[in-house]
Gaussian input, Z-matrix of N, CA and C with variables (Angstrom, degrees):
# hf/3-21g

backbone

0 1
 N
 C     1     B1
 C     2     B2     1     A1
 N     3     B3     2     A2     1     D1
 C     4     B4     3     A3     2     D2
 C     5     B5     4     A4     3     D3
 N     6     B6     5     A5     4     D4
 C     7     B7     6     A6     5     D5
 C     8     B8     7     A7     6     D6
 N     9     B9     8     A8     7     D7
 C    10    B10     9     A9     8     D8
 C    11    B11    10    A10     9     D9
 N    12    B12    11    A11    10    D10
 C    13    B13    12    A12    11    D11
 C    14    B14    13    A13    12    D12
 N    15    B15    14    A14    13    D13
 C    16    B16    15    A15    14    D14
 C    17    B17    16    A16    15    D15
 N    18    B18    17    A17    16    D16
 C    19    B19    18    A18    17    D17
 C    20    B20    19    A19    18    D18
 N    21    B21    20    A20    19    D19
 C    22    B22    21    A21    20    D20
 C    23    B23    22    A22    21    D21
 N    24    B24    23    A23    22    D22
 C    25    B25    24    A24    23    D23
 C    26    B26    25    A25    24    D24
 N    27    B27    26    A26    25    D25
 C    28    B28    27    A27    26    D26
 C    29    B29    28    A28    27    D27
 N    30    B30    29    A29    28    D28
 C    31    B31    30    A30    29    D29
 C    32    B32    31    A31    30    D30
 N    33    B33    32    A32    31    D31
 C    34    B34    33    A33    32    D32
 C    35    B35    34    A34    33    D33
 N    36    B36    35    A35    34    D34
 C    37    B37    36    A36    35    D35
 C    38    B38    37    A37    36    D36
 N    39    B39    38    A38    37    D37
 C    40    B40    39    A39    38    D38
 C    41    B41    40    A40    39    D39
 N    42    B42    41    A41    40    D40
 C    43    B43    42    A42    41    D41
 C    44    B44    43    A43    42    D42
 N    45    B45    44    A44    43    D43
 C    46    B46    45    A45    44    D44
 C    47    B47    46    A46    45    D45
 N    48    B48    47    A47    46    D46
 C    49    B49    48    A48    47    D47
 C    50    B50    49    A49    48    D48
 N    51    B51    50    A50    49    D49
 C    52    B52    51    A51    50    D50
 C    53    B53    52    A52    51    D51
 N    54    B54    53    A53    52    D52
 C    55    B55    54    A54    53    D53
 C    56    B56    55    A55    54    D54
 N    57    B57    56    A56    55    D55
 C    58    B58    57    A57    56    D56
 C    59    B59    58    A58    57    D57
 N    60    B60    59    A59    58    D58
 C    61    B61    60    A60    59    D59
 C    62    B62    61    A61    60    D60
 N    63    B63    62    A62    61    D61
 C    64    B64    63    A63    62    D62
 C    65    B65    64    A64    63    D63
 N    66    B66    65    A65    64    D64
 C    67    B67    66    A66    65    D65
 C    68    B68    67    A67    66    D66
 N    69    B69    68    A68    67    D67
 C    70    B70    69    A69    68    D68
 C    71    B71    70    A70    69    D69
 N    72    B72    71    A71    70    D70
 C    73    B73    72    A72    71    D71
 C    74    B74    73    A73    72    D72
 N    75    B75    74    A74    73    D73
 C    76    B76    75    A75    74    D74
 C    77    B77    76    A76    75    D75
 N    78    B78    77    A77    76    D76
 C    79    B79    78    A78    77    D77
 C    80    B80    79    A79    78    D78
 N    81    B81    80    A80    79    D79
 C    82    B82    81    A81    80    D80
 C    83    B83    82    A82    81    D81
 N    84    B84    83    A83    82    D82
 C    85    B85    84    A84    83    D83
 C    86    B86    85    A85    84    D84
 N    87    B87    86    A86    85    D85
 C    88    B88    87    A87    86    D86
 C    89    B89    88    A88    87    D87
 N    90    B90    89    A89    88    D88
 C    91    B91    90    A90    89    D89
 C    92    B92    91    A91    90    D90
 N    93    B93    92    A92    91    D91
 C    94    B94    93    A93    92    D92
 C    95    B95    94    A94    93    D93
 N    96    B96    95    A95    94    D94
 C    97    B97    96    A96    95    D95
 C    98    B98    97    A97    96    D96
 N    99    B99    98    A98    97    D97
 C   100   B100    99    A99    98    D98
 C   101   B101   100   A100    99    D99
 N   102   B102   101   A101   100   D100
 C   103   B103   102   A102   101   D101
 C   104   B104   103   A103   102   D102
 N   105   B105   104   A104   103   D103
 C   106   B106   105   A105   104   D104
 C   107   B107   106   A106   105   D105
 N   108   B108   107   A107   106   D106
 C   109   B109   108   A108   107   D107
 C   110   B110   109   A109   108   D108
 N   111   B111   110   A110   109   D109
 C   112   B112   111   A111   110   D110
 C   113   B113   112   A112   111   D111
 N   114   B114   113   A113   112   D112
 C   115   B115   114   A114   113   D113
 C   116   B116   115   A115   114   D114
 N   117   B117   116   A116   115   D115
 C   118   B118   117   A117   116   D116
 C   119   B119   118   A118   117   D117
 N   120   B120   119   A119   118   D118
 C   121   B121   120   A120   119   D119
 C   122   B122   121   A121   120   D120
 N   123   B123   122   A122   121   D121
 C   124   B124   123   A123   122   D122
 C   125   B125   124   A124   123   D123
 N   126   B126   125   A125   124   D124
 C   127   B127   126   A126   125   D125
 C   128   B128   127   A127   126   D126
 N   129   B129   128   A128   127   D127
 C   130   B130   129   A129   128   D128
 C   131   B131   130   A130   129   D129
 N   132   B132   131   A131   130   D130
 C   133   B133   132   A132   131   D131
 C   134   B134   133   A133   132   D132
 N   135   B135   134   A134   133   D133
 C   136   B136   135   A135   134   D134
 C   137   B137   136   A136   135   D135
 N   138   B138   137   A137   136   D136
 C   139   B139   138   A138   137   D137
 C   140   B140   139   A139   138   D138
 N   141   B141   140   A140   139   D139
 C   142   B142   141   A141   140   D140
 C   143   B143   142   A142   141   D141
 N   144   B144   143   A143   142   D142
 C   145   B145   144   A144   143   D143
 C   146   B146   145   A145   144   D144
 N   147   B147   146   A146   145   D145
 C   148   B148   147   A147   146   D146
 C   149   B149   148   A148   147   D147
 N   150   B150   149   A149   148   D148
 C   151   B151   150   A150   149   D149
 C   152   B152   151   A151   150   D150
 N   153   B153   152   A152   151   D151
 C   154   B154   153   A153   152   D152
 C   155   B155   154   A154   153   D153
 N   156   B156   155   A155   154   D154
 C   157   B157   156   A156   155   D155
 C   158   B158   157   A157   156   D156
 N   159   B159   158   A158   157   D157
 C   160   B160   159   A159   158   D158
 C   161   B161   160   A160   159   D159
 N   162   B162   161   A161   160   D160
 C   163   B163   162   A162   161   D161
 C   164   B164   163   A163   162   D162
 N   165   B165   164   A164   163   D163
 C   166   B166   165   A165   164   D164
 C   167   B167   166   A166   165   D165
 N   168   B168   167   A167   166   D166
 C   169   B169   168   A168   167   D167
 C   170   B170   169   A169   168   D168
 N   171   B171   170   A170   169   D169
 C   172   B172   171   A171   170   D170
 C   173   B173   172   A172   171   D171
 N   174   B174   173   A173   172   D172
 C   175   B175   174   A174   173   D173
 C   176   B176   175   A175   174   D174
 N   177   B177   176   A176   175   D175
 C   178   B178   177   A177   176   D176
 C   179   B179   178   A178   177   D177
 N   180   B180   179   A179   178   D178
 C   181   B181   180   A180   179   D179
 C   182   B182   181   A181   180   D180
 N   183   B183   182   A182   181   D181
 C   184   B184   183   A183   182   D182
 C   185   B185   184   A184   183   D183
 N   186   B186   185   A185   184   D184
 C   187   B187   186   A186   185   D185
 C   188   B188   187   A187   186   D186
 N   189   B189   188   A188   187   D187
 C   190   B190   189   A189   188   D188
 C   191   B191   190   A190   189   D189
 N   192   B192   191   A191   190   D190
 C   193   B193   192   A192   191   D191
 C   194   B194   193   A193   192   D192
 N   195   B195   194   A194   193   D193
 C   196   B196   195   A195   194   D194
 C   197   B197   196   A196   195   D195
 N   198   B198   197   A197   196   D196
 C   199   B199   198   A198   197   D197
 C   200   B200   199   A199   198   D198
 N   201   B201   200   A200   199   D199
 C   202   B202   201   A201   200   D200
 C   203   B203   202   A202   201   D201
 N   204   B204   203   A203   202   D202
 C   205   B205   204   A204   203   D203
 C   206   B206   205   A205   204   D204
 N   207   B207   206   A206   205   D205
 C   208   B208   207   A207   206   D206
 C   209   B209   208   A208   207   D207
 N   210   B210   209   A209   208   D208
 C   211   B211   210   A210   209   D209
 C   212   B212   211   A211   210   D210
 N   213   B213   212   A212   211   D211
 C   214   B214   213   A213   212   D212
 C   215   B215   214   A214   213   D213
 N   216   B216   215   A215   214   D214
 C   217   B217   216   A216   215   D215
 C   218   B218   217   A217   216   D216
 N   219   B219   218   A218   217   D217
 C   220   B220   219   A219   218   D218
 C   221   B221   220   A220   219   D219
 N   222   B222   221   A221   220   D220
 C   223   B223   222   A222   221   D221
 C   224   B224   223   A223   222   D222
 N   225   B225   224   A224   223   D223
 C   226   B226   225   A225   224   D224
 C   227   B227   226   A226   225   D225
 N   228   B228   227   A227   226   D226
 C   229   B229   228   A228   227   D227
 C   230   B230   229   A229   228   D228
 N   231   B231   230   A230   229   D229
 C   232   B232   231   A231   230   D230
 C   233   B233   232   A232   231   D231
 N   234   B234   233   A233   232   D232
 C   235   B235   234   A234   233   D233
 C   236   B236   235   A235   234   D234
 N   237   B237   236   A236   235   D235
 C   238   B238   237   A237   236   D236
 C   239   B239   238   A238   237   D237
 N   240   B240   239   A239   238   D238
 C   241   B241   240   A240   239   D239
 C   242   B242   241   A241   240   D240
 N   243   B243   242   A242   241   D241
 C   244   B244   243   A243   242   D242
 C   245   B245   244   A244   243   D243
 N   246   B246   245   A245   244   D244
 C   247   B247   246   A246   245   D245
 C   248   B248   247   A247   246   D246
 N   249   B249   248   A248   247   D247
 C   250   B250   249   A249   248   D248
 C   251   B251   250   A250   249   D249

   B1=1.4486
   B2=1.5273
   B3=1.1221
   B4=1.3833
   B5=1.4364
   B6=1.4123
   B7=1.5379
   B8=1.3109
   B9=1.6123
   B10=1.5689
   B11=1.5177
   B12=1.1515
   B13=1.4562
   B14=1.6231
   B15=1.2599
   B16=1.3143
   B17=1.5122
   B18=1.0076
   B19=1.5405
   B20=1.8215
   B21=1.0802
   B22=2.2636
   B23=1.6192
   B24=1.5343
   B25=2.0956
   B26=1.6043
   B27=1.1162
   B28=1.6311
   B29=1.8595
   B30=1.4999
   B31=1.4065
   B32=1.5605
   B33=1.8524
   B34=1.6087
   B35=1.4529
   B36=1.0212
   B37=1.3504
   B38=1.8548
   B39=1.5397
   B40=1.2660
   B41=1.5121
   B42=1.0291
   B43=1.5665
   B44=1.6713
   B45=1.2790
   B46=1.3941
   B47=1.7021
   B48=1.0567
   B49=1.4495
   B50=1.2516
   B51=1.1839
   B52=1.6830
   B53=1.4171
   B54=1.1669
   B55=2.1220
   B56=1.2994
   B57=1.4810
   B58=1.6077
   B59=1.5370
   B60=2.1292
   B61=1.2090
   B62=1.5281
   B63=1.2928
   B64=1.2786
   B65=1.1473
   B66=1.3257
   B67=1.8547
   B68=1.5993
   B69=1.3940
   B70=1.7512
   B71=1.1353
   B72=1.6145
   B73=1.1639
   B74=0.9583
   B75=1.1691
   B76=1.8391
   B77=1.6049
   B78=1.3191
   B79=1.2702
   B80=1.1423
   B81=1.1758
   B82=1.8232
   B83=1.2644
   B84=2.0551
   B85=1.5600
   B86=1.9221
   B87=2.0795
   B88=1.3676
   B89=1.7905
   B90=1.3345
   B91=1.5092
   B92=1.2630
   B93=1.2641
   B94=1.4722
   B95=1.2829
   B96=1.1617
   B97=1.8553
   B98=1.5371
   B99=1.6097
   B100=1.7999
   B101=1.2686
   B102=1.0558
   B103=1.7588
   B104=1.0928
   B105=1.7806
   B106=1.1531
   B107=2.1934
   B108=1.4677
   B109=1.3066
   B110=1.2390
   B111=1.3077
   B112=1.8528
   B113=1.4239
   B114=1.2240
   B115=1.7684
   B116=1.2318
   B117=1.3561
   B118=2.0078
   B119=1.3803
   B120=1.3606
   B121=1.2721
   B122=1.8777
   B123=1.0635
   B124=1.4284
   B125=0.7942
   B126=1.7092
   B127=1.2971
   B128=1.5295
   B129=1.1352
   B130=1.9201
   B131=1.5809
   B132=1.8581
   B133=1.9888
   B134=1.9027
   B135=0.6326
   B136=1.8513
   B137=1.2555
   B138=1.1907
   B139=1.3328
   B140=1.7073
   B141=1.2853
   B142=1.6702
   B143=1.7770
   B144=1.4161
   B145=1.4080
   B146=1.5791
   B147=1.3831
   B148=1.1413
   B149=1.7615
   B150=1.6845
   B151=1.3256
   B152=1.1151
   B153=1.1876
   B154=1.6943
   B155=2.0440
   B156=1.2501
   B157=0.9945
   B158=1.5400
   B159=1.4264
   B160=1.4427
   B161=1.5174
   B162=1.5233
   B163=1.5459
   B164=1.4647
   B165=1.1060
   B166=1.5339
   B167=1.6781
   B168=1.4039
   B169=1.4005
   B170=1.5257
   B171=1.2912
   B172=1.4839
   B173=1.2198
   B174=1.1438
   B175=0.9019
   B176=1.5682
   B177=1.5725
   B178=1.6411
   B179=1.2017
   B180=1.8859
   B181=0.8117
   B182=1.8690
   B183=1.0187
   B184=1.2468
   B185=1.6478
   B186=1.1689
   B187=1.7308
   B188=1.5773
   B189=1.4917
   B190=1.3054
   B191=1.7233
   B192=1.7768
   B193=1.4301
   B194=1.6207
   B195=1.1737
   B196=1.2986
   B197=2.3584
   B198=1.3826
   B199=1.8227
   B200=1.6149
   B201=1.5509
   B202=1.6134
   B203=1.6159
   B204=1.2066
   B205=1.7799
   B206=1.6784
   B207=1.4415
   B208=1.6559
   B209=1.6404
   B210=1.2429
   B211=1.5823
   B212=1.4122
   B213=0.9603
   B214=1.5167
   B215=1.8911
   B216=1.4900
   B217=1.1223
   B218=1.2902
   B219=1.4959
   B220=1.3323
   B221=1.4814
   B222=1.2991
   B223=1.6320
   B224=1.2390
   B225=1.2901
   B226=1.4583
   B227=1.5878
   B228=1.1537
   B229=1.3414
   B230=1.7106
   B231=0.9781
   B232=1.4028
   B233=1.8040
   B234=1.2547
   B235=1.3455
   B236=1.3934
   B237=1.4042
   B238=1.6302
   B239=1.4347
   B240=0.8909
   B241=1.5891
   B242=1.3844
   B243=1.2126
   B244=1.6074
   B245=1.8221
   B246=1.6870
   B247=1.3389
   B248=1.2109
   B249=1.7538
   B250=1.1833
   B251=1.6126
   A1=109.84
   A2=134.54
   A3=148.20
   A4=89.63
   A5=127.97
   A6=121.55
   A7=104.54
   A8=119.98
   A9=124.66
   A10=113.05
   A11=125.32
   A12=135.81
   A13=108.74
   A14=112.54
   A15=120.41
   A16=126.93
   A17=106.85
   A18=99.21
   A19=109.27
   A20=88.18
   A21=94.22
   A22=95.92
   A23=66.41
   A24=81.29
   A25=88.41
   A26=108.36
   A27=131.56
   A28=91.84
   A29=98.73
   A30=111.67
   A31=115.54
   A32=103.01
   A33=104.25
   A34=113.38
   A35=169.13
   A36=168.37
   A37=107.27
   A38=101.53
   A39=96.52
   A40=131.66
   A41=126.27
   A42=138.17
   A43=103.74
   A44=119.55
   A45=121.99
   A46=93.43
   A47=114.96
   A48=137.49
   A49=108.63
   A50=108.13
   A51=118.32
   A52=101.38
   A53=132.31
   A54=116.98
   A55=88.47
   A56=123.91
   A57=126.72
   A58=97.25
   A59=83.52
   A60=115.40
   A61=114.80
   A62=125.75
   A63=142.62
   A64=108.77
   A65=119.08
   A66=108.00
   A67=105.69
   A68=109.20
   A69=91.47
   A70=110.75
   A71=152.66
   A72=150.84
   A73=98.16
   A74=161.09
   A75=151.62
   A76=110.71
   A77=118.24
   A78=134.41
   A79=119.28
   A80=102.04
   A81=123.36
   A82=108.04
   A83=107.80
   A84=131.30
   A85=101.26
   A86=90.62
   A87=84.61
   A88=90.58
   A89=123.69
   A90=112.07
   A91=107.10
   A92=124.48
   A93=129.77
   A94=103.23
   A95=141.10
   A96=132.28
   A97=86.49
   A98=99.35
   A99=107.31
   A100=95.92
   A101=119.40
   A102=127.75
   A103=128.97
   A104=106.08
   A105=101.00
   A106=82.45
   A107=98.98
   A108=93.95
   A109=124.25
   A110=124.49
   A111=116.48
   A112=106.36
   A113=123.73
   A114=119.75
   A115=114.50
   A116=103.84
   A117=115.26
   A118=88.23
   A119=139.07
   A120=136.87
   A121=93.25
   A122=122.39
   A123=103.78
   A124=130.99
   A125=131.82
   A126=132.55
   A127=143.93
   A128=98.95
   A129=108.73
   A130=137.61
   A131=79.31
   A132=100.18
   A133=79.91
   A134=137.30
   A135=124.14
   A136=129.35
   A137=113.61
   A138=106.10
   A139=114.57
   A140=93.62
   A141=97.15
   A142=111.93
   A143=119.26
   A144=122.29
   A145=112.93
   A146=106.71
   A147=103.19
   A148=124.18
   A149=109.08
   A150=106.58
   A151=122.47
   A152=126.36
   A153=139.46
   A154=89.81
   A155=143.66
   A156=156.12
   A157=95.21
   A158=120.49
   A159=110.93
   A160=132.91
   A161=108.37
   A162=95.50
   A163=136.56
   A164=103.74
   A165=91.45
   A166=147.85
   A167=95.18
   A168=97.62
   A169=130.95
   A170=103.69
   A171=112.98
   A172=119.95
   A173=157.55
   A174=169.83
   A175=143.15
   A176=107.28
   A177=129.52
   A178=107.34
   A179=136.30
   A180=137.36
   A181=121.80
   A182=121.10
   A183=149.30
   A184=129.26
   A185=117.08
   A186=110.68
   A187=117.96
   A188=100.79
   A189=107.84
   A190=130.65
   A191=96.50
   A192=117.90
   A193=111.16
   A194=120.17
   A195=103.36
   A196=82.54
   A197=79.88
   A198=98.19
   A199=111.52
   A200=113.44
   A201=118.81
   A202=97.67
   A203=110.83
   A204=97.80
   A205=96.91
   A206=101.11
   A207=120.52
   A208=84.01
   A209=104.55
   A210=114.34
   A211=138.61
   A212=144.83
   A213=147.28
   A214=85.83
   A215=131.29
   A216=115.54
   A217=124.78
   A218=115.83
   A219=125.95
   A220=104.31
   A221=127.15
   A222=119.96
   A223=124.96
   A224=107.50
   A225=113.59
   A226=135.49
   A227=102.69
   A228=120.31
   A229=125.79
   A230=116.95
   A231=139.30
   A232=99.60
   A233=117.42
   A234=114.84
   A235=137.68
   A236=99.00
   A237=119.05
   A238=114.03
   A239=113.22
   A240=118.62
   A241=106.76
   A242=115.45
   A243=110.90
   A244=97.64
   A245=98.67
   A246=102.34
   A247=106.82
   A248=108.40
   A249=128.12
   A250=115.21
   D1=-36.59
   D2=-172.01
   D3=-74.23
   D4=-64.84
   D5=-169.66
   D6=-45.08
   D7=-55.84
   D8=-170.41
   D9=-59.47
   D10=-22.14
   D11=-174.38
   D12=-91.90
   D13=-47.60
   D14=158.67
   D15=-41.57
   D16=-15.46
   D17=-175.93
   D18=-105.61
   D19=15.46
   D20=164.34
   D21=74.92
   D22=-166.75
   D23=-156.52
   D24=-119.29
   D25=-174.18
   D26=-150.90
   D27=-67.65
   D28=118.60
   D29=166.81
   D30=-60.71
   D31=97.98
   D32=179.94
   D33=-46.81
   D34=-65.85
   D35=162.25
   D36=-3.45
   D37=-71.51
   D38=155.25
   D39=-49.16
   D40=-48.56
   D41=176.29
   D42=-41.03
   D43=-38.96
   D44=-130.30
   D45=-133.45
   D46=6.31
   D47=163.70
   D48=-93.18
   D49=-73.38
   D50=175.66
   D51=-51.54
   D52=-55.85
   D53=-166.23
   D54=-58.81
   D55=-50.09
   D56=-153.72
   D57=-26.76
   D58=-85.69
   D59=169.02
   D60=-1.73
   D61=-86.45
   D62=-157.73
   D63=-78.15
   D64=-13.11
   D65=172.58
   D66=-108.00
   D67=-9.78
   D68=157.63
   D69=-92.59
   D70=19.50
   D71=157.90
   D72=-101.17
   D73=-40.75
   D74=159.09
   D75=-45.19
   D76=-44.01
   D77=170.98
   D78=-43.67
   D79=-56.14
   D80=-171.78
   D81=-55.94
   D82=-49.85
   D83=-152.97
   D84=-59.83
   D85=-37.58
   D86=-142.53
   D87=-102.73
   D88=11.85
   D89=161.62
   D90=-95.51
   D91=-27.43
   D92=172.55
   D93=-60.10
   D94=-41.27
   D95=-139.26
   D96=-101.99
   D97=164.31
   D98=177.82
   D99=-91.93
   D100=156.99
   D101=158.91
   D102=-82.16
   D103=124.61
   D104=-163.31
   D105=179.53
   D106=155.38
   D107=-179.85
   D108=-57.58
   D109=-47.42
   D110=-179.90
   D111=-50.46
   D112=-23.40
   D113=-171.29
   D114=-100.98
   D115=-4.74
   D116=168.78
   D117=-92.77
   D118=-63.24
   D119=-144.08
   D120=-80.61
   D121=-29.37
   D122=168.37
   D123=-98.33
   D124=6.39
   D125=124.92
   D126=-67.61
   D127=-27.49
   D128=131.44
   D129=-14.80
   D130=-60.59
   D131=-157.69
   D132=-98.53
   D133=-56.64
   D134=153.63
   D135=-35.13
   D136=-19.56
   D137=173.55
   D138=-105.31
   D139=-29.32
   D140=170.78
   D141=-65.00
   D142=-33.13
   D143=-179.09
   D144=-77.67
   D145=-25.39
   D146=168.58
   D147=-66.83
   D148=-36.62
   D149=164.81
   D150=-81.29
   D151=-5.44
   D152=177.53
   D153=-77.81
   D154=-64.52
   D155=-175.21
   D156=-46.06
   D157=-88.83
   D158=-179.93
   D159=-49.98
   D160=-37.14
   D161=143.30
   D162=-41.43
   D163=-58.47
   D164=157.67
   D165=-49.43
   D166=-55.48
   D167=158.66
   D168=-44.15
   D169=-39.05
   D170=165.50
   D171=-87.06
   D172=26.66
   D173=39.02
   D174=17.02
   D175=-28.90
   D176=161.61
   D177=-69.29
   D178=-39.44
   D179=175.24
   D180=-77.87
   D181=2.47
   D182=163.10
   D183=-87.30
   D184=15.47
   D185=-153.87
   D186=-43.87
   D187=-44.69
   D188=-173.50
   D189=-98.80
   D190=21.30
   D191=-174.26
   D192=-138.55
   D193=153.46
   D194=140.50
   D195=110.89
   D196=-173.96
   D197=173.13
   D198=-46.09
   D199=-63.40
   D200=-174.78
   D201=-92.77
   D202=121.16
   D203=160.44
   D204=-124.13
   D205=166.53
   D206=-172.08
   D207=-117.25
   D208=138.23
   D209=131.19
   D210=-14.06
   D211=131.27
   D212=-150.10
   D213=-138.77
   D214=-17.45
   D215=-170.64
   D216=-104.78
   D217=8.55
   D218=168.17
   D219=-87.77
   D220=-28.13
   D221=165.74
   D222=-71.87
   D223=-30.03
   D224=168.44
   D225=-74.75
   D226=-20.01
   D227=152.65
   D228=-73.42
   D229=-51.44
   D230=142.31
   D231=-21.74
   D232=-81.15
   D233=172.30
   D234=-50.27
   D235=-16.97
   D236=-165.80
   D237=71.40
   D238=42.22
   D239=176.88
   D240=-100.79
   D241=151.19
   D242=171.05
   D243=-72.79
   D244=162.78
   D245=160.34
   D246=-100.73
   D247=171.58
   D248=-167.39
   D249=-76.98

C-alpha cells in the first residue's frame, strides 16, 4: 500500500491537457450546433462523460481510496502476509 501511494497523485500537466483538450471540443460542438434540445441534451450527455472520464482518471491514482477501491488482500497473500 505505501508503494501504491508512493507513487503521487495525478500529473497536473496531464490533468490539464485532458480538461483543455475536452473543453475545446465541447466548445467547438456547441458554437457550431443550432439550438435546439437534441444539441443541449447532447451536450449534456458529453459533458456528464466528460466528468465521468476525469473522475476516473483521478481515481486510478487512488486504488485503495476513494469511489473504486481494489483489494489490498491479493498482494498480501502474494507477499505471504496474513490478511487483515
Amino acid at each position: 500500500m505505501i508503494v501504491a501511494l508512493a507513487a503521487g497523485g495525478v500529473p497536473v500537466p496531464v490533468l490539464t491537457l485532458v480538461i483543455g483538450w475536452l473543453v475545446v471540443i465541447l466548445f467547438g460542438f456547441s458554437i457550431l450546433a443550432p439550438r435546439n434540445a437534441m444539441t443541449v441534451t447532447a451536450l449534456i450527455v458529453a459533458a456528464v462523460a466528460v466528468c465521468g472520464a476525469v473522475l476516473l482518471l483521478l481515481e486510478f491514482y487512488q486504488p485503495f481510496d476513494g469511489l473504486l477501491q481494489i483489494s489490498s488482500e491479493p498482494l498480501l497473500t502474494a507477499l505471504g502476509r496474513p490478511t487483515e
